[in-house]
C-alpha angles and dihedrals in degrees: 000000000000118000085252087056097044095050094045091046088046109032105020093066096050107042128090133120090261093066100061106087122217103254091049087070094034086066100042092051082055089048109044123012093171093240099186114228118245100243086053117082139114145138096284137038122180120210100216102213112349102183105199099312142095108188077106097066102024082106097035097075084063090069121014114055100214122040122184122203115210134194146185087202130067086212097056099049078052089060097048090047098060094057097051097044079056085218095129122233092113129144091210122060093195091188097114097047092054087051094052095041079054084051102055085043101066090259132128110252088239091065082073090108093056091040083059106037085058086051098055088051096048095052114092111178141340116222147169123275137190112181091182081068111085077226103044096177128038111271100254098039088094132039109279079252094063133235120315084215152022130189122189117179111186093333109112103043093041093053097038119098094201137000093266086059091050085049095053090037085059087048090049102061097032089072086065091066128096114236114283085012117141140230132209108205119182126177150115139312129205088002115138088171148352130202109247084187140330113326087356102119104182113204110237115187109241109253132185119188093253089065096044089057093039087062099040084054092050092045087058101258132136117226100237104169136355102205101194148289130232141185114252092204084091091049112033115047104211122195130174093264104057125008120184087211151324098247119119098198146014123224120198104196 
């Protein structure tokens, strides 16, 4: 079938914001608080494919005034309106996360409030995305400039079929960037699946670095910094019964 009938037959029916278990963000939260560079900052900041979290953001309020959530999934854009409406009825509390991300920041954990309350702020909308469409928002959803920035944290390669569709994806959302604008782009590396829940195996398109790099060259990047890789072993404990995943390292490029 057609990409758009393959991703709705293998991701639509998995992901929600029920089937990602808590240490699972635990860990991501450890692994990647999206602490913004220095020589990266703007007005807006678009979050490419969300899913229903927001440890990827939690740093980027600090220095970009508008942020912009984005997601393939109607419930996941529920979930991230709830808690931004602060009306309860999330599946997330994302308390400890804020704590910790104050923490990494040179705050005290109590400042978490404030921490959420200019989140809140800074968040301007939250909107479908399909970075398989050569225009994955709608055209007025960013500046006629583009965006400043981009983040993506284990979108592309979860939601590729193949490493031409993970190309193209990269070209997709590049067009939403302003010139000179810069994308942070984190995922996995040598991963084929991962579980989003029991029984739920979730297909990942198996990535290296070379390729990575390869992709980011042909959709018109410049590889500016590659921040560092790491072994899981040390983090996840797999058994038989019941793997996480299947993946070996984590890049964060």
């Amino acid at each position: 079938g057609t990409l758009q009938e393959v991703f709705q037959q293998l991701y639509v029916p998995h992901f929600g914001p029920k089937l990602f278990g808590v240490k699972v963000f635990i860990a991501l939260c450890r692994l990647c608080p999206l602490s913004i560079p220095g020589d990266v900052s703007g007005e807006v900041l678009v979050d490419i494919g969300s899913g229903p979290t927001l440890y990827q953001v939690l740093s980027a309020c600090e220095v970009f005034n508008k942020v912009l959530l984005t997601d393939f999934l109607e419930v996941n854009r529920q979930e991230l309106r709830r808690w931004l409406q602060d009306e309860g009825g999330c599946n997330m509390d994302w308390t400890p996360y804020l704590q910790h991300v104050c923490k990494l920041e040179g705050r005290r954990p109590s400042a978490w409030m404030e921490k959420a309350a200019k989140l809140r702020q800074a968040i301007a909308d939250i909107l479908p995305v399909d970075v398989h469409s050569p225009q994955p928002l709608a055209p007025d959803a960013l500046p006629s400039g583009g965006a400043d920035c981009l983040v993506s944290c284990f979108c592309l390669e979860s939601v590729s079929p193949d490493l031409p569709a993970f190309t193209r994806a990269l070209g997709h959302i590049g067009r939403l960037l302003r010139p000179s604008g810069h994308l942070l782009l984190i995922g996995a590396l040598g991963e084929s699946y991962y579980f989003g829940g029991p029984g739920v195996k979730i297909p990942v398109v198996p990535l290296n670095e070379g390729q990575v790099c390869d992709s980011l060259k042909e959709s018109g990047f410049t590889l500016i910094r590659h921040f560092w890789s790491f072994s899981l072993e040390v983090l996840f404990k797999r058994n038989a019964k019941n793997p996480l995943t299947n993946f070996l390292s984590v890049v964060i490029f």
